[in-house]
Structures are given as C-alpha cells and as structure tokens.
MDAnalysis code that builds the backbone (N, CA, C; Angstrom):
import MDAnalysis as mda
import numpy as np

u = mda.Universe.empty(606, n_residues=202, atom_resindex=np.repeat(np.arange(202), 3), trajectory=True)
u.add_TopologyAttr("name", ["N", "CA", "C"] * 202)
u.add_TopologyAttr("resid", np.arange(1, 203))
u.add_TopologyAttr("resname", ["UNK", "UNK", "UNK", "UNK", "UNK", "UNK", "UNK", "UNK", "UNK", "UNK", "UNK", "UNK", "UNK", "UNK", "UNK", "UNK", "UNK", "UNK", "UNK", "UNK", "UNK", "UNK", "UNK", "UNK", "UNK", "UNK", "UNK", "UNK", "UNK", "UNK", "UNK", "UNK", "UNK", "UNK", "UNK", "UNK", "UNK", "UNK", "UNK", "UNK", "UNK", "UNK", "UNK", "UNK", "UNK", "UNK", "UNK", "UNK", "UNK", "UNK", "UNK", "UNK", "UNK", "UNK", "UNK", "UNK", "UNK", "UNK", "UNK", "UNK", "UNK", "UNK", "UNK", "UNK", "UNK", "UNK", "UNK", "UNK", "UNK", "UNK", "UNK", "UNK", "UNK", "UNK", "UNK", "UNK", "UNK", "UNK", "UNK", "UNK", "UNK", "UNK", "UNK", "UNK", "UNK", "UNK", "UNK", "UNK", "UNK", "UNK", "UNK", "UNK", "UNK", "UNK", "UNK", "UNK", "UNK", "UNK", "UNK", "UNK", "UNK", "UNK", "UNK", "UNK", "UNK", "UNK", "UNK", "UNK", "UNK", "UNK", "UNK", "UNK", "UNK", "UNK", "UNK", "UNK", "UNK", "UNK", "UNK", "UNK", "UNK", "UNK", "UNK", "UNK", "UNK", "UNK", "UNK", "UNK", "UNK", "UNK", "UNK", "UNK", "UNK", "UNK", "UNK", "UNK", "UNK", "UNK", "UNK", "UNK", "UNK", "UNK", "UNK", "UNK", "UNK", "UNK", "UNK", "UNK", "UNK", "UNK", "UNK", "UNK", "UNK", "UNK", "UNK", "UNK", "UNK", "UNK", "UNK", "UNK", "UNK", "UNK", "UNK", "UNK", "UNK", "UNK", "UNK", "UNK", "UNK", "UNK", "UNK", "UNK", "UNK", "UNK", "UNK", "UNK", "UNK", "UNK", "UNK", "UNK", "UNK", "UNK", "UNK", "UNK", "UNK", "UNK", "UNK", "UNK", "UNK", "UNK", "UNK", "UNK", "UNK", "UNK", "UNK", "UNK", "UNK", "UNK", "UNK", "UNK", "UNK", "UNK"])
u.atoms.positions = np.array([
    [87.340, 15.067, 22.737],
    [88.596, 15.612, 23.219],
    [88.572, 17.139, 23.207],
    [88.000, 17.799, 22.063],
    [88.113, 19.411, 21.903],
    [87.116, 19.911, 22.927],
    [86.201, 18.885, 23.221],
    [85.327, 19.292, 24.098],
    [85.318, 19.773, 26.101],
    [86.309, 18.539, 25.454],
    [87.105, 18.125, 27.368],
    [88.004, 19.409, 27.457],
    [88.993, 20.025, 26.659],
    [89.941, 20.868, 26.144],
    [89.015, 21.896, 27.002],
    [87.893, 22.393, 25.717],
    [86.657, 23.637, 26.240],
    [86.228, 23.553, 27.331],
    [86.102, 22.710, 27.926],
    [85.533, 22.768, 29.499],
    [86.830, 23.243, 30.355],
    [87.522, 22.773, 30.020],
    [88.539, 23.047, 31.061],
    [89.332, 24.408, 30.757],
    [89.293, 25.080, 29.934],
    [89.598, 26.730, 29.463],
    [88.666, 27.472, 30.179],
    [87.288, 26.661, 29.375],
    [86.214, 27.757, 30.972],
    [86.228, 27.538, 32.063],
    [86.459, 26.896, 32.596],
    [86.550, 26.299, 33.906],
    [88.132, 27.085, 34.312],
    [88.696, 27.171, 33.981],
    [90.580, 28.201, 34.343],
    [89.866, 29.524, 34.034],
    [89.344, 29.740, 32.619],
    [89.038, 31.188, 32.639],
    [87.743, 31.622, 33.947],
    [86.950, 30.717, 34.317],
    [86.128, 31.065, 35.571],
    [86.667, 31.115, 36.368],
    [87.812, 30.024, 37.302],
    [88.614, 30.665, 38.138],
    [89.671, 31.363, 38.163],
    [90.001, 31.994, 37.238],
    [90.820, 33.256, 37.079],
    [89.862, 34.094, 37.062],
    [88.718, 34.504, 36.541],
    [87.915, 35.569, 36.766],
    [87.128, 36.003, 37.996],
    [86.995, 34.609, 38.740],
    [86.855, 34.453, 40.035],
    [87.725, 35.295, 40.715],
    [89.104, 34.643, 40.635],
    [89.724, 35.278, 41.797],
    [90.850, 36.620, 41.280],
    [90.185, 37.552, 39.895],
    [90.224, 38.247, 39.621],
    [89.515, 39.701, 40.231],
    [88.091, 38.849, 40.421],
    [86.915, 39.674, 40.737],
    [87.037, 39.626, 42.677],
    [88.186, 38.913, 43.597],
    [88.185, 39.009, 44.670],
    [89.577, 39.503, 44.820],
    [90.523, 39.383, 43.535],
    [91.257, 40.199, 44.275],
    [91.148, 41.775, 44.313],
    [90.441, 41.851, 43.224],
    [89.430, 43.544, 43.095],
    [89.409, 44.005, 44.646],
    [87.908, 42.617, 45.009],
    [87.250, 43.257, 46.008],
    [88.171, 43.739, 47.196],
    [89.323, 42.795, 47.161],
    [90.273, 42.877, 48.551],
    [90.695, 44.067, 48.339],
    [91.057, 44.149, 46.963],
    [91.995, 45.719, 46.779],
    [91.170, 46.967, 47.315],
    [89.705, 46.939, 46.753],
    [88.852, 47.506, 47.245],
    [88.668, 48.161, 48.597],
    [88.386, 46.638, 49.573],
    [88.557, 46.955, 50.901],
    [89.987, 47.307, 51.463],
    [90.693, 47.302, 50.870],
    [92.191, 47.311, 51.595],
    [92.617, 49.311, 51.427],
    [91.903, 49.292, 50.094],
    [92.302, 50.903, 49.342],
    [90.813, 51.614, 50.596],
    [89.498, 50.990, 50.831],
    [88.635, 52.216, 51.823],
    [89.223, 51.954, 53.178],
    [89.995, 50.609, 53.443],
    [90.537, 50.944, 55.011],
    [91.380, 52.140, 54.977],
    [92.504, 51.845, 54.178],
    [93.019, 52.839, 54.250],
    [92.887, 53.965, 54.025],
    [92.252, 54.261, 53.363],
    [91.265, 56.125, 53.113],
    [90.656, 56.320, 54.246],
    [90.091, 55.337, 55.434],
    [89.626, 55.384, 56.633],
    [90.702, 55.508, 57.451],
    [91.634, 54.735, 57.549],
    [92.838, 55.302, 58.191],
    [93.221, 56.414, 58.225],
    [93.343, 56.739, 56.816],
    [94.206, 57.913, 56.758],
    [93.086, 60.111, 56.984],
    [92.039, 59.187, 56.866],
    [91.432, 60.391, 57.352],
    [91.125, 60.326, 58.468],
    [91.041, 59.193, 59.749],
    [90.964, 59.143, 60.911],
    [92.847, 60.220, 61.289],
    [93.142, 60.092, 60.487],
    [94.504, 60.243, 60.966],
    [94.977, 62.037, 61.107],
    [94.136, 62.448, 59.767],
    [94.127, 63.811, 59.594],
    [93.062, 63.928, 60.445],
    [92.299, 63.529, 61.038],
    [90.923, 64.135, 61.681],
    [91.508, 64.213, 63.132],
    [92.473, 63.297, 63.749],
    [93.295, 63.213, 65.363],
    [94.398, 64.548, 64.904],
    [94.740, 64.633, 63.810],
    [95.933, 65.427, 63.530],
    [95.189, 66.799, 63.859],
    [94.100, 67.144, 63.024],
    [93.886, 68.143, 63.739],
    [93.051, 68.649, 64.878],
    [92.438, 67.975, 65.472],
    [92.452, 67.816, 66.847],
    [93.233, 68.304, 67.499],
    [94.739, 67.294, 67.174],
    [95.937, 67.921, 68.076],
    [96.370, 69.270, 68.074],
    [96.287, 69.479, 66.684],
    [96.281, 70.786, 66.506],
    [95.575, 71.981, 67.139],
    [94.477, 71.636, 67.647],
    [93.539, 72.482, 68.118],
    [93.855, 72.646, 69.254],
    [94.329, 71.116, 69.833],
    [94.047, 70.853, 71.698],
    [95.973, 71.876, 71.768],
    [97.040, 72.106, 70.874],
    [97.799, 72.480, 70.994],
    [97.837, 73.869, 70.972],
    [96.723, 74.569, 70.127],
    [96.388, 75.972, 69.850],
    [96.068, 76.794, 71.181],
    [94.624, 75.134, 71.347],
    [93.889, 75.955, 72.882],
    [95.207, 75.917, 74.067],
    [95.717, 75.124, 74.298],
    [96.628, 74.853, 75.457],
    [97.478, 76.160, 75.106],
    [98.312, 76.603, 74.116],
    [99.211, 78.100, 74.013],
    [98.337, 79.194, 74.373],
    [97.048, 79.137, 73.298],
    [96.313, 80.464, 74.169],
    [95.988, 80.219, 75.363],
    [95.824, 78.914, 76.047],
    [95.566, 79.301, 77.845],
    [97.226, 79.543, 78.167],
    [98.076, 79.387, 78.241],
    [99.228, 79.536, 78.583],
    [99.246, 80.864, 78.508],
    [99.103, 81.592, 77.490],
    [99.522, 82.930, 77.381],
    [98.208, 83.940, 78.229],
    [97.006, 83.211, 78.202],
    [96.195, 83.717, 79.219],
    [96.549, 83.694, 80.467],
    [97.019, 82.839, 80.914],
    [97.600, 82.614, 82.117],
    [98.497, 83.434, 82.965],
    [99.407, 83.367, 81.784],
    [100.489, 84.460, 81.741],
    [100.086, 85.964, 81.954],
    [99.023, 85.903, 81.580],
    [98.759, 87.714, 80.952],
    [98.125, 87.700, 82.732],
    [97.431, 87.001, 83.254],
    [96.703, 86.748, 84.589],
    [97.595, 87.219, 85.478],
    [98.573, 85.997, 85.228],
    [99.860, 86.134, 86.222],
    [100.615, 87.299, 85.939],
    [100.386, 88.139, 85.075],
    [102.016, 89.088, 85.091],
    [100.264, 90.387, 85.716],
    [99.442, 90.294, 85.386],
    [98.375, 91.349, 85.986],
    [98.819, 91.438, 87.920],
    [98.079, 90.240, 88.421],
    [98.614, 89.471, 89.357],
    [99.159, 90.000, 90.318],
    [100.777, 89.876, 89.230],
    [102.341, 89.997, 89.869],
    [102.057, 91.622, 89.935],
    [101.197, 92.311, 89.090],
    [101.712, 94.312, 89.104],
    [100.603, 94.683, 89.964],
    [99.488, 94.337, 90.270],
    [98.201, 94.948, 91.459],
    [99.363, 94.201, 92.677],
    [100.232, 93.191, 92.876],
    [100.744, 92.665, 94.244],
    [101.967, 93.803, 94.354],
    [102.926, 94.413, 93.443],
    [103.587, 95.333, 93.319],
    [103.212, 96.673, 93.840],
    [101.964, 97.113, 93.296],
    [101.488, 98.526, 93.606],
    [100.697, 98.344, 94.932],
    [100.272, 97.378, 95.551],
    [99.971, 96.723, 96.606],
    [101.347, 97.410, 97.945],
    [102.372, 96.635, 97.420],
    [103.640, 96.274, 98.245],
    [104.132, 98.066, 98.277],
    [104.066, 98.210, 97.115],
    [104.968, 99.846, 96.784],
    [103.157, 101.126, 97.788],
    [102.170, 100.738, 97.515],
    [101.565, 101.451, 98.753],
    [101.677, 101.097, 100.094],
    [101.895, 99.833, 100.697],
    [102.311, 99.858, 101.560],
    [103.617, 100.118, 102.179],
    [104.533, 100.100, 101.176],
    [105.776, 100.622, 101.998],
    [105.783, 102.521, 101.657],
    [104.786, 102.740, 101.185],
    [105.070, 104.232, 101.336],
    [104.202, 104.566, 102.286],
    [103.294, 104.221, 102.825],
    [102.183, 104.033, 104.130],
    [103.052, 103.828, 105.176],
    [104.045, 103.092, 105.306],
    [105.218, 102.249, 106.009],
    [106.102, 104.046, 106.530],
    [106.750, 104.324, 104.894],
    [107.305, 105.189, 105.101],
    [106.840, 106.531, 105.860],
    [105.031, 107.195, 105.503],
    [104.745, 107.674, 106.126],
    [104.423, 107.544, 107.829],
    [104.226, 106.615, 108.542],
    [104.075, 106.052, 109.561],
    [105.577, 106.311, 110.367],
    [106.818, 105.886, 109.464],
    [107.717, 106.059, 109.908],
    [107.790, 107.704, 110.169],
    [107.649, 108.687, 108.909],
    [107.979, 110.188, 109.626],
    [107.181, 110.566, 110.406],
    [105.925, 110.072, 110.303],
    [105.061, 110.634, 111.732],
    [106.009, 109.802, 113.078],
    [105.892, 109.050, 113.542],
    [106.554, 108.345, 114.701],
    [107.872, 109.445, 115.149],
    [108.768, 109.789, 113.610],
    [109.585, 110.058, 114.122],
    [109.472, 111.936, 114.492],
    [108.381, 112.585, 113.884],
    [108.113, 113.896, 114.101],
    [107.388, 113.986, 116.030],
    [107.068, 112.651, 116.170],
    [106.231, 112.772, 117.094],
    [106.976, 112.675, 118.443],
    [108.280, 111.937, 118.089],
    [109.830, 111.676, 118.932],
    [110.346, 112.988, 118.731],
    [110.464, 113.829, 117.711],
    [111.085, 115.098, 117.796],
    [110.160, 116.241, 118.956],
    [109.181, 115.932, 118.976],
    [107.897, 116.832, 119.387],
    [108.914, 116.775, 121.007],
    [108.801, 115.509, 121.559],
    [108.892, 114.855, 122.529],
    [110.284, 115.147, 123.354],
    [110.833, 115.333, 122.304],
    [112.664, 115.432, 122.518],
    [112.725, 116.735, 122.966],
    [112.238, 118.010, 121.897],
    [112.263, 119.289, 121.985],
    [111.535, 119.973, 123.556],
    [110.258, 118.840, 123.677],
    [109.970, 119.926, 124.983],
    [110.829, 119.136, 126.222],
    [111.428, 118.070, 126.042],
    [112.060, 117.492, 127.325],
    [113.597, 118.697, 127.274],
    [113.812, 118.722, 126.570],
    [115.210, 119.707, 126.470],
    [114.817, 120.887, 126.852],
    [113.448, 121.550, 126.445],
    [112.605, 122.671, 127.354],
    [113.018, 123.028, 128.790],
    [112.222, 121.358, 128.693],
    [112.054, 121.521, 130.760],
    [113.482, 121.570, 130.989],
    [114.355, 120.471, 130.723],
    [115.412, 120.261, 131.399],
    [116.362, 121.557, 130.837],
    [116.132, 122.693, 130.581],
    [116.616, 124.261, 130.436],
    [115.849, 124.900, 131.118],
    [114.850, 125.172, 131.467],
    [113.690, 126.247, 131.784],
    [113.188, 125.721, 132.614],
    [113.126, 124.853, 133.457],
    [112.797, 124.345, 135.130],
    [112.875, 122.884, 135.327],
    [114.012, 122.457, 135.853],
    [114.801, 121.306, 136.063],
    [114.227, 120.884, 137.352],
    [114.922, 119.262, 137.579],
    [114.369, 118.798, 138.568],
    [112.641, 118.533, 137.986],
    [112.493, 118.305, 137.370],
    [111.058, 118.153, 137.231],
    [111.008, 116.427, 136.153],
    [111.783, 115.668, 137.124],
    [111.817, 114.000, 136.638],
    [110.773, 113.373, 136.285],
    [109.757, 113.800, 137.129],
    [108.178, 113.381, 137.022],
    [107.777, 113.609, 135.458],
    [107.847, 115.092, 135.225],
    [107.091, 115.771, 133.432],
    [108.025, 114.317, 132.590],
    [109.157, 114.370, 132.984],
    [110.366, 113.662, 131.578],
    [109.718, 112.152, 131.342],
    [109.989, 111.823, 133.046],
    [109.148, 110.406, 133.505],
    [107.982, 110.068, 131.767],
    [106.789, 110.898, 132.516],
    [105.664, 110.671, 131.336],
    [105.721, 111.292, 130.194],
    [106.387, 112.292, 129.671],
    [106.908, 112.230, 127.634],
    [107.184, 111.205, 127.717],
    [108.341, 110.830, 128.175],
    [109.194, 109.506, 127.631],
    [108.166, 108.105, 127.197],
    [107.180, 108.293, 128.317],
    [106.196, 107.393, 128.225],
    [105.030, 107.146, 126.352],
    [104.724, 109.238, 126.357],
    [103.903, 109.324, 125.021],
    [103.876, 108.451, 124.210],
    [103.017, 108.108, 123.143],
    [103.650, 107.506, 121.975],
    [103.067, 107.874, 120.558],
    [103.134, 107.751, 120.249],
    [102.422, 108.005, 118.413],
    [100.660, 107.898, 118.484],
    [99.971, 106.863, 119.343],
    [98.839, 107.221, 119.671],
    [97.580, 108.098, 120.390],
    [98.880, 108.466, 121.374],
    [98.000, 109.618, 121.728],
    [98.318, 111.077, 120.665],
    [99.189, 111.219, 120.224],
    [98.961, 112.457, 119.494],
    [97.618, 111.976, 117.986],
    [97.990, 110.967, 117.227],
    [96.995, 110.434, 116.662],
    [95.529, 110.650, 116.935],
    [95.458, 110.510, 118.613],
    [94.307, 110.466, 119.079],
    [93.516, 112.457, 118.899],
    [94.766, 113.177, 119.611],
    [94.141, 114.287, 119.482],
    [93.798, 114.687, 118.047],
    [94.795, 114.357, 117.293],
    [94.552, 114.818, 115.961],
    [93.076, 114.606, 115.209],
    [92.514, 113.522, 115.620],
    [91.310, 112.795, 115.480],
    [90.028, 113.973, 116.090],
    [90.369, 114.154, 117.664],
    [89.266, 114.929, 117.739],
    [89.279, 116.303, 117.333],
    [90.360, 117.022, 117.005],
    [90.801, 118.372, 116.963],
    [90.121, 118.840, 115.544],
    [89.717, 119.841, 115.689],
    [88.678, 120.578, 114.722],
    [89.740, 121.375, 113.795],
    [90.112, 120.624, 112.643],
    [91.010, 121.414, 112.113],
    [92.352, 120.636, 112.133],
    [93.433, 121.473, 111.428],
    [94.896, 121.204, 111.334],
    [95.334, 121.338, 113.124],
    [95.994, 120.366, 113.636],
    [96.413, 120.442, 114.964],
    [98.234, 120.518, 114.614],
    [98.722, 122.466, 115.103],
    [100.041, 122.241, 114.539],
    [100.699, 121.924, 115.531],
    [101.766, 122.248, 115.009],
    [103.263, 121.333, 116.190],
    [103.279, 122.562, 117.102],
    [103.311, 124.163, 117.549],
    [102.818, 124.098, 118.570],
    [102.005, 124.089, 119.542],
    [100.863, 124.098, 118.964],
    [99.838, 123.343, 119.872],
    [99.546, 122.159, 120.231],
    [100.083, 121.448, 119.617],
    [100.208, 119.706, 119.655],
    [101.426, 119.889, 121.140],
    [102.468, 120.646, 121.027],
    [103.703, 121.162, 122.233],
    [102.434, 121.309, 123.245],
    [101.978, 122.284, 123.191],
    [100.842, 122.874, 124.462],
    [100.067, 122.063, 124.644],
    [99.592, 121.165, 123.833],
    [98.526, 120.124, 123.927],
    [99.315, 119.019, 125.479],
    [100.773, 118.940, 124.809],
    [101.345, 117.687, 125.446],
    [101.700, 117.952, 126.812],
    [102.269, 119.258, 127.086],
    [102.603, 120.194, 128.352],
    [101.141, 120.103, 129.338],
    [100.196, 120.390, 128.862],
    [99.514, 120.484, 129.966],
    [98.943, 119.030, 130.444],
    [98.933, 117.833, 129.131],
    [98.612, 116.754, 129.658],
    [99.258, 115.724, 130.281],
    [100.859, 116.463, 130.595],
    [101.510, 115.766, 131.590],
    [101.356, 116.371, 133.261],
    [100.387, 118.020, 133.047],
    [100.415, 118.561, 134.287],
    [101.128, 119.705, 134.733],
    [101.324, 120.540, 133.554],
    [102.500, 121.166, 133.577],
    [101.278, 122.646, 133.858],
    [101.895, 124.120, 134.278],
    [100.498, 124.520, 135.103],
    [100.765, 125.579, 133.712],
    [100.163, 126.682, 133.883],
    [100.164, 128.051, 132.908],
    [101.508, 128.485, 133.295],
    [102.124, 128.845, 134.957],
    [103.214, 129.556, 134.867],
    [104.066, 128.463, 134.085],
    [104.654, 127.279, 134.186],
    [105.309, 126.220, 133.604],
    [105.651, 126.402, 132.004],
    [104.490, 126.386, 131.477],
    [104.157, 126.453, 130.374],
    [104.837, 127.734, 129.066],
    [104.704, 128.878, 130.281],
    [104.924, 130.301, 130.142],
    [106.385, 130.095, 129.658],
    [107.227, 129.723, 130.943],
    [108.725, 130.230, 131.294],
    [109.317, 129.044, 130.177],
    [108.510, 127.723, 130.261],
    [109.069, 126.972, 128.920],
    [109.239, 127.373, 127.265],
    [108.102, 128.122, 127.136],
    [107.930, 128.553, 125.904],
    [108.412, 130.040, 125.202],
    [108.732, 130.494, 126.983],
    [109.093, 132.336, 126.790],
    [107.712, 132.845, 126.125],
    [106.527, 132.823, 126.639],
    [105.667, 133.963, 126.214],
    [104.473, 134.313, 127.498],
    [103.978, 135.223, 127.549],
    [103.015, 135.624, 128.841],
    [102.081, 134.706, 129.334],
    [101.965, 135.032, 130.442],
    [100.783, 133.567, 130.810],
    [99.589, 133.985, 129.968],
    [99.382, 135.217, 129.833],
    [98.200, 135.666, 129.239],
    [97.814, 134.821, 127.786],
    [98.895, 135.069, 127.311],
    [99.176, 134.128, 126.062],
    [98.966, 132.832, 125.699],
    [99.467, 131.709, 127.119],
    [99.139, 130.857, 127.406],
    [97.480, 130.358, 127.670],
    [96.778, 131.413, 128.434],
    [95.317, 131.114, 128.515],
    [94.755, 131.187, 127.466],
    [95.266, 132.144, 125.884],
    [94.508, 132.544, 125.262],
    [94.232, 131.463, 124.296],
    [95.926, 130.793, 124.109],
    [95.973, 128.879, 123.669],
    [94.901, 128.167, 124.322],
    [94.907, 128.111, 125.865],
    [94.214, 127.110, 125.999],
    [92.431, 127.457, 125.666],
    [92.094, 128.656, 125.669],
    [91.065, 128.667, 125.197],
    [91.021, 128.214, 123.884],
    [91.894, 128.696, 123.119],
    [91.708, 128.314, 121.514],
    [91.602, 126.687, 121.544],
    [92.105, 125.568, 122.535],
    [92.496, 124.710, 121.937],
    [91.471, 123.721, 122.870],
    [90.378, 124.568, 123.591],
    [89.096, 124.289, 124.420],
    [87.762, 124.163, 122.993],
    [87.946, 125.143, 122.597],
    [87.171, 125.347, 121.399],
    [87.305, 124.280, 120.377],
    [88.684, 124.097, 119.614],
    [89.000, 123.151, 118.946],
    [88.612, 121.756, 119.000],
    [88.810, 121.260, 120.296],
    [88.420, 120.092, 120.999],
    [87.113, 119.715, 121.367],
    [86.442, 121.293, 120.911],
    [84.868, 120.998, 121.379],
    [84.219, 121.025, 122.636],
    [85.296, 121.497, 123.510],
    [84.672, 121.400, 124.647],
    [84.169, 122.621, 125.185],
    [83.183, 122.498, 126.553],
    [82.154, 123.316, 126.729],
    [82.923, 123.983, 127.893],
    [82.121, 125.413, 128.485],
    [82.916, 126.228, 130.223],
    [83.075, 125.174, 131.004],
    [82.276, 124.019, 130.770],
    [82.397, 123.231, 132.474],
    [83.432, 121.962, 132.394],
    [83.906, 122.078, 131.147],
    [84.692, 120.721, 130.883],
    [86.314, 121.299, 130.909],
    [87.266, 120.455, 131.723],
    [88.537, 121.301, 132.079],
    [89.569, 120.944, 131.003],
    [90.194, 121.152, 130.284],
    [90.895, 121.128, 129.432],
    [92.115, 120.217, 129.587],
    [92.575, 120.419, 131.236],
    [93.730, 119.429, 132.027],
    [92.975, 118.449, 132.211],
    [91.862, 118.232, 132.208],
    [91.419, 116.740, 132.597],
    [91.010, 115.862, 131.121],
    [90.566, 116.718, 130.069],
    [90.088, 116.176, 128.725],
    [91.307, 115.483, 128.511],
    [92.972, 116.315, 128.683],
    [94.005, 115.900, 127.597],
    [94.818, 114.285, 128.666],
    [94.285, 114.873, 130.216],
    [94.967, 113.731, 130.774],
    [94.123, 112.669, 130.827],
    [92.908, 112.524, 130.159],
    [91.812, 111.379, 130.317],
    [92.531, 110.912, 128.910],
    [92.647, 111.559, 127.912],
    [93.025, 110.751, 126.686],
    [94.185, 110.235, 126.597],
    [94.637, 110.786, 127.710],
    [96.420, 109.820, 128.155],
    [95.734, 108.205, 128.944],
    [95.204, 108.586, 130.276],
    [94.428, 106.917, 130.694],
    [93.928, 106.550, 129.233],
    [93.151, 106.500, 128.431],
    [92.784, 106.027, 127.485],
    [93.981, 105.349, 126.995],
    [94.901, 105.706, 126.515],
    [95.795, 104.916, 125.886],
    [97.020, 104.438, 126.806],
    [96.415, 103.892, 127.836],
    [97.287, 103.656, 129.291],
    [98.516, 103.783, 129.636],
    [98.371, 105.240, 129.329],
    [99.522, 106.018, 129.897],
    [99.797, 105.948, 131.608],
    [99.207, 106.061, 132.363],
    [99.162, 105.971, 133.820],
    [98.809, 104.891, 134.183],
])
C-alpha cells in the first residue's frame, strides 16, 4: 500500500514537474516573441522616424528651391519690364523726333504732304538701324538731319527748317558721311533712303 501511495506522489510530482518545466518553456517563448516584437517595433519606429526627418528636410529643400526659383523669375520679370520700360522711352523719344520736325515743315514750308506722308510712316527701326551703323553717339540733331534728308528733303529745305546756312548744312552732311563710313562716291541721300527700303518704308 505505502508503495502504491510512492508511486503515485512520483508519478504527480513528475507531472507537475513536467508541466512545470513547459510552462517555463512557453513562458520562455512567449517572453523572446515578445522582445522580438517589441524591438521589431522600435526598429519600424525609427525608421519612421528617419523616413519623417528625410521627408521635412526634402520639404524644406524644396522650399529653399522654390522660393530661389520664385526670386531669379522676379529679377527675370523686374529686368524685363525695365527693358519694357526702356523700349517704351525710346519709341516714345523717337515719336517726339518725328512730331518736332513735322511741326518744322508744316511752319517753314507747307504744302509739302508728301515729307509728313513718310515721317508718319518712320518707326523705331529705322532710327535703331542708323544708330547701329553710326560711328559713335548719333544725337537728336543729327538723327533730325539724318531723317530730313531720308525723306528727300534737299540742303535749301533743310536750311530754312532748321534756320542755319546751307553751308552749315553741307558741313553736317559731311560729318554724318564720315560717321556712316561712307566713301566720295557713295551719296548720303541714297545710303539713308536705302535703309528706309530696308525696313519697307516705300
């Protein structure tokens, strides 16, 4: 009987030590999943962290791109409207040029519809143009004398428009023969009215 008793104490104390020694092991595996969990968890955490770091510094790179960008398209816009603006006072110095000798003629020898006819015609390119070949500063009145004779207007014309001697007048157009580069055999009325056909004035 004490014997049957002893078997069966070891036999309870073996399966209690049994499933002593598995609930260990479970605890075991249950305590490294979760230490695997939980450092998978900090290891995505900071990841995110990183992928959130990099994403602000490109944002603010971006930014810094875009506001660069936005100020070269500014100083862009602000040179062209002062290019704009200059374009505008030439056009409009070149309309004053235009205005002043038509009020000339039509004081100082009228009836002459034809000269008004072609100013009116001029435009911002042909003075452009002379300015281009002219050796030097081309001023406003010789740019006047330039325009007078390339509508056809003669030396006396020229004279009684401007109030000064014809002599005076030849001594311009020599100066402004020279300027232009041109040689004794090249006519000065034909250089300024060829650069009018050029920009199809006639």
């Amino acid at each position: 009987m004490m014997q049957t008793i002893t078997y069966t104490l070891l036999i309870i104390t073996a399966i209690l030590l049994l499933g002593t020694i598995i609930l260990l092991c479970l605890l075991i595996y249950a305590g490294k999943k979760i230490f695997l969990l939980h450092a998978q968890s900090i290891k995505e955490e900071k990841e995110r962290k990183i992928t959130i770091e990099q994403l602000i510094n490109d944002k603010a790179s971006l930014e810094k791109q875009n506001e660069e960008y936005m100020q070269k398209i500014n100083e862009y816009e602000h040179i062209n409207e002062k290019q704009q603006e200059q374009l505008k006072e030439r056009d409009l110095l070149s309309l004053m040029f235009i205005d002043d000798i038509i009020k000339i003629i039509n004081k100082k020898i009228p009836k002459k519809e034809d000269y008004i006819e072609l100013l009116k015609r001029i435009d911002k390119q042909f003075i452009y143009s002379l300015k281009s070949i002219y050796e030097g500063n081309l001023s406003i009145p010789n740019l006047k004398y330039c325009i007078c004779f390339a509508i056809g207007m003669d030396v006396g014309e020229v004279s009684e428009c401007f109030s000064i001697e014809q002599s005076s007048v030849h001594q311009v157009r020599y100066r402004l023969r020279k300027k232009f580069g041109l040689n004794n055999k090249d006519d000065l009325d034909v250089f300024l009215k060829q650069q009018l056909v050029n920009k199809n004035m006639f």
